[in-house]
C-alpha positions, 0 to 999 in steps of 0.5 A: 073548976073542971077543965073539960065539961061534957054533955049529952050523953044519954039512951038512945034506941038502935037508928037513933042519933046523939051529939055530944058536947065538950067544953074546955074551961078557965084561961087558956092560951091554945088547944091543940088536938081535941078528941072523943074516946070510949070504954065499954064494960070489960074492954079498953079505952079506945080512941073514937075521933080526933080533930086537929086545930087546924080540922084534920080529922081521924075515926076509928073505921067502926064508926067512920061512916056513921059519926062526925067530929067537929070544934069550935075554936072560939068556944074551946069546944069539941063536938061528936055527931053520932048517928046510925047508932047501934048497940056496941057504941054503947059505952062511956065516952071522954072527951080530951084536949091538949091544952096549953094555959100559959104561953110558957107551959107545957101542953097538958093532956086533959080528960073530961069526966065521962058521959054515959051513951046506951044503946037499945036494940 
């Protein structure tokens, strides 16, 4: 079973928007922070957005006026909303949890897979 399941990623032209989602599975007991981060050919990862359980929320200032992060506690899901794009957010972008299954565990830092966002100028 994937732990985080993400979706829509995909090609977008320069102006246009995406919404990504994210989705944690299997039993789990509480979810602290959940974020969005992404990678570009040759660079780092880098953090893109964060939202606490509580919805305290972080950008990075190159996308904080364009993009919004929010979460569904009851759907243990997170989401991006990415407008005014331009062509250096393109990238690959992961999601991740800080996810407690068990009451007696640890919180665990889990990583979706990846989704793809091009952007065309």
């Amino acid at each position: 079973q994937v732990p985080l399941v993400e979706s829509g990623g995909g090609l977008v032209q320069a102006g246009g928007s995406l919404r990504l989602s994210c989705a944690a599975s299997g039993r789990i007991f509480s979810i602290d922070d959940m974020g969005w981060y992404r990678q570009a050919p040759g660079k780092q990862r880098e953090m893109v957005a964060v939202i606490t359980r509580g919805g305290s929320t972080n950008y990075a200032d190159s996308v904080s006026d364009r993009f919004t992060v929010s979460r569904d506690n009851t759907k243990n899901t997170v989401y991006l909303q990415m407008n005014s794009l331009k062509p250096e957010d393109t990238a690959v972008y992961y999601c991740n949890a800080a996810i407690v299954y068990r009451v007696s565990d640890s919180r665990r830092d889990v990583w979706g897979q990846g989704t793809q966002v091009t952007v065309s100028s």
